[in-house]
C-alpha atoms as an extended CHARMM CRD file, in Angstrom:
* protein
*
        79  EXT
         1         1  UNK       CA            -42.1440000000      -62.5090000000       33.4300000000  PROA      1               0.0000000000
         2         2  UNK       CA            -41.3290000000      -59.2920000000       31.5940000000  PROA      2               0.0000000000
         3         3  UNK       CA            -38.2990000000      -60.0780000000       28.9390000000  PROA      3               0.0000000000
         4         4  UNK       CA            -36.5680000000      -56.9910000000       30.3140000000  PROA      4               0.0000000000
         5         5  UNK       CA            -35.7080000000      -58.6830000000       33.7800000000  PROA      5               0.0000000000
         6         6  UNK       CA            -35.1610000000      -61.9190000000       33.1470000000  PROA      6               0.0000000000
         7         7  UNK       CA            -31.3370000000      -61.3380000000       33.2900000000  PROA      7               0.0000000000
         8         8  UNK       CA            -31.5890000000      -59.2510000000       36.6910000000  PROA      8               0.0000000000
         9         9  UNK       CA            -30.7330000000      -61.2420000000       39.8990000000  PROA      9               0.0000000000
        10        10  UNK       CA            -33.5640000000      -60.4040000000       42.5750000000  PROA      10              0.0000000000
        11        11  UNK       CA            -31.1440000000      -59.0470000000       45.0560000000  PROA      11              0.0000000000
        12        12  UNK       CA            -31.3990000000      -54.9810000000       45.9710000000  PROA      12              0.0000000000
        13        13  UNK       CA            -28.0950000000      -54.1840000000       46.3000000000  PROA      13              0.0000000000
        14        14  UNK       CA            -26.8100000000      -52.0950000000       50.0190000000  PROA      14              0.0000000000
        15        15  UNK       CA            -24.7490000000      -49.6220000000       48.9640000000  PROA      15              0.0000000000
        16        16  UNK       CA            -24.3770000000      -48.8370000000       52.3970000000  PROA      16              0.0000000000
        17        17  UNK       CA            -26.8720000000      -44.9550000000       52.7040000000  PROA      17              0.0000000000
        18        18  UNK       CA            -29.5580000000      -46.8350000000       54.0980000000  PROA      18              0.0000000000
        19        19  UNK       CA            -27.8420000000      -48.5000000000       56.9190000000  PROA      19              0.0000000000
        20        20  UNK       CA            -25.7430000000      -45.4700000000       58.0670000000  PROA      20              0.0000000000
        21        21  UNK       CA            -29.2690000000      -42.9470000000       57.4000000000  PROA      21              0.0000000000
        22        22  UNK       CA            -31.0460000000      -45.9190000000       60.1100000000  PROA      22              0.0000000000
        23        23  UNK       CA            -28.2420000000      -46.5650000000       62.4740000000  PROA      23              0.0000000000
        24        24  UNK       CA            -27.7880000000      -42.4680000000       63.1220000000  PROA      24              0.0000000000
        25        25  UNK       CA            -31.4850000000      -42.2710000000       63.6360000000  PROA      25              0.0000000000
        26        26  UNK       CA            -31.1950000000      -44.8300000000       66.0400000000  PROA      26              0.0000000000
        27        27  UNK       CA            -28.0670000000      -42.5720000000       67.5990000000  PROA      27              0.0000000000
        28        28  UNK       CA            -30.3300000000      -39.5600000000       67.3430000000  PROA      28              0.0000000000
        29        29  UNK       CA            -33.6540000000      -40.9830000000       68.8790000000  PROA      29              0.0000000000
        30        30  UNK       CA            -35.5410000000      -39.9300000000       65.2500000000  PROA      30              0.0000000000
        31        31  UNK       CA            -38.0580000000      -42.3840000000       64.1140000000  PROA      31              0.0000000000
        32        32  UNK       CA            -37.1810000000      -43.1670000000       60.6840000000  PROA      32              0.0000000000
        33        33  UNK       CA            -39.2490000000      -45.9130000000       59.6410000000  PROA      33              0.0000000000
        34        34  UNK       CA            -39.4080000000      -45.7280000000       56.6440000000  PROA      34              0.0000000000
        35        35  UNK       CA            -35.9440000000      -45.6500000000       55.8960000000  PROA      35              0.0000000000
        36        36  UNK       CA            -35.2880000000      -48.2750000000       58.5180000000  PROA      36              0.0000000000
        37        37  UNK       CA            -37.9220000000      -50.8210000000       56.5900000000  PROA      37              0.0000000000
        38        38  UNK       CA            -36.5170000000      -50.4740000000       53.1110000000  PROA      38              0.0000000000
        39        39  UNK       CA            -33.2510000000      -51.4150000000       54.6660000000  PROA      39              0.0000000000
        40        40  UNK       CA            -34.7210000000      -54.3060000000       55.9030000000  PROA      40              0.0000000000
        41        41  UNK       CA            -36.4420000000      -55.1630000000       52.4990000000  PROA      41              0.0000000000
        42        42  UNK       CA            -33.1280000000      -54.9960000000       50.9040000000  PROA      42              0.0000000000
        43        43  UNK       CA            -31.4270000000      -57.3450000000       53.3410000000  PROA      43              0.0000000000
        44        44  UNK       CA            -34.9650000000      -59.4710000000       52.4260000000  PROA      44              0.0000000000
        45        45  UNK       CA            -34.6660000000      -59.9860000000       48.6850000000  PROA      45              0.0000000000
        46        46  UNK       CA            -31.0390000000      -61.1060000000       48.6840000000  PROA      46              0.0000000000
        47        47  UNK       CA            -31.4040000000      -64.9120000000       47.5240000000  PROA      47              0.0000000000
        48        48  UNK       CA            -35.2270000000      -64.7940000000       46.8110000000  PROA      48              0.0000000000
        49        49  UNK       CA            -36.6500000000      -64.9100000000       43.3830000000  PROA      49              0.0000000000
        50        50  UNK       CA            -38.9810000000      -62.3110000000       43.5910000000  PROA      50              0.0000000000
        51        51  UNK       CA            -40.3610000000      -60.4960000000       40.5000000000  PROA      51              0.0000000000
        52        52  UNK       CA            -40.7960000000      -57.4540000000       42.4840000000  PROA      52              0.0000000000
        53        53  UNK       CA            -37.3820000000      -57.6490000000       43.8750000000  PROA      53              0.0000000000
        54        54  UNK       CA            -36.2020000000      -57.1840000000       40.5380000000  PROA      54              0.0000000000
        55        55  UNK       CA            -38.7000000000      -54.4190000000       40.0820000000  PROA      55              0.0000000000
        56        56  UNK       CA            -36.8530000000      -52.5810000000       42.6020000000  PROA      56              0.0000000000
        57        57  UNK       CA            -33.3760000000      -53.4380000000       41.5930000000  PROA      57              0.0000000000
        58        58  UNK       CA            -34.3080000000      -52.1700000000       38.0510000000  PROA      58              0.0000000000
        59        59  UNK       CA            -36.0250000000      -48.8790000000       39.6570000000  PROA      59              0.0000000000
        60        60  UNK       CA            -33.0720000000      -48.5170000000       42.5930000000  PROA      60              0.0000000000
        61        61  UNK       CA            -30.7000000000      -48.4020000000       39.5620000000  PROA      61              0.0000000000
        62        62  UNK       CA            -32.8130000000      -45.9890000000       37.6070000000  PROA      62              0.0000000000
        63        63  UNK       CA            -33.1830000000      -43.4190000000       39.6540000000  PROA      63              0.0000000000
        64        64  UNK       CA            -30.0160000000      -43.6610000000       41.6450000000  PROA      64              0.0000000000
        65        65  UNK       CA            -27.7620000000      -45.5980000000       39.8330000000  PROA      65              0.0000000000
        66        66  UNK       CA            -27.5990000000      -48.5870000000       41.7770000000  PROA      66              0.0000000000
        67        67  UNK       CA            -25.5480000000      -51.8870000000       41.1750000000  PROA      67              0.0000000000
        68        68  UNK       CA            -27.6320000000      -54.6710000000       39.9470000000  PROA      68              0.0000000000
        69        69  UNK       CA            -26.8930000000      -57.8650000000       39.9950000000  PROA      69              0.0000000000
        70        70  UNK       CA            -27.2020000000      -59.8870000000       37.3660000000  PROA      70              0.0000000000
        71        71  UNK       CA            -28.3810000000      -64.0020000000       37.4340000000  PROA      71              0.0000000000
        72        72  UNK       CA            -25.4500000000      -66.2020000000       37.3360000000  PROA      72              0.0000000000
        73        73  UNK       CA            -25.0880000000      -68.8310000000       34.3450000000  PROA      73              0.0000000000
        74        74  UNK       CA            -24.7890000000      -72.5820000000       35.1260000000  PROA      74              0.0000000000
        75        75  UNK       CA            -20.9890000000      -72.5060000000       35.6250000000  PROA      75              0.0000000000
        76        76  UNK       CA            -21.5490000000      -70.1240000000       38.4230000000  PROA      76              0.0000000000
        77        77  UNK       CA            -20.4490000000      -66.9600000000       36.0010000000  PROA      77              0.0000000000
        78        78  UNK       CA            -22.2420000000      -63.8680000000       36.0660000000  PROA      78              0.0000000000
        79        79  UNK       CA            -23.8350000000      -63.1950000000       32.8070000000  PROA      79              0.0000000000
């Protein structure tokens, strides 16, 4: 595993844009499928330990400036 992620938590965080964008498509009868499947891959990697769920955290965050989670320590703590 690359150094660089070893500290992120393989959860991509909902800030909430994805499931509003979806759920007015839905109101509007406009396929948005897309949308409506990275939603779904974010509900997905929450609890997994995915390397490419932290991929996507890392990216989300990049280019958007996403929360990322971080792994928690023994005690339970966040790092």
């Amino acid at each position: 595993m690359d150094s660089g992620l070893a500290d992120i938590a393989p959860i991509v965080a909902d800030s909430g844009e994805g499931r509003w964008t979806a759920l007015e498509a839905i109101e509007q009868g406009v396929p948005a499928p897309v949308l409506s499947l990275a939603l779904i891959m974010r509900f997905a990697s929450q609890g997994k330990g995915d390397y490419t769920d932290r991929l996507l955290a890392m990216m989300r965050n990049s280019f958007g400036g996403h929360k990322i989670e971080h792994m928690a320590e023994p005690s339970g703590k966040a790092k």
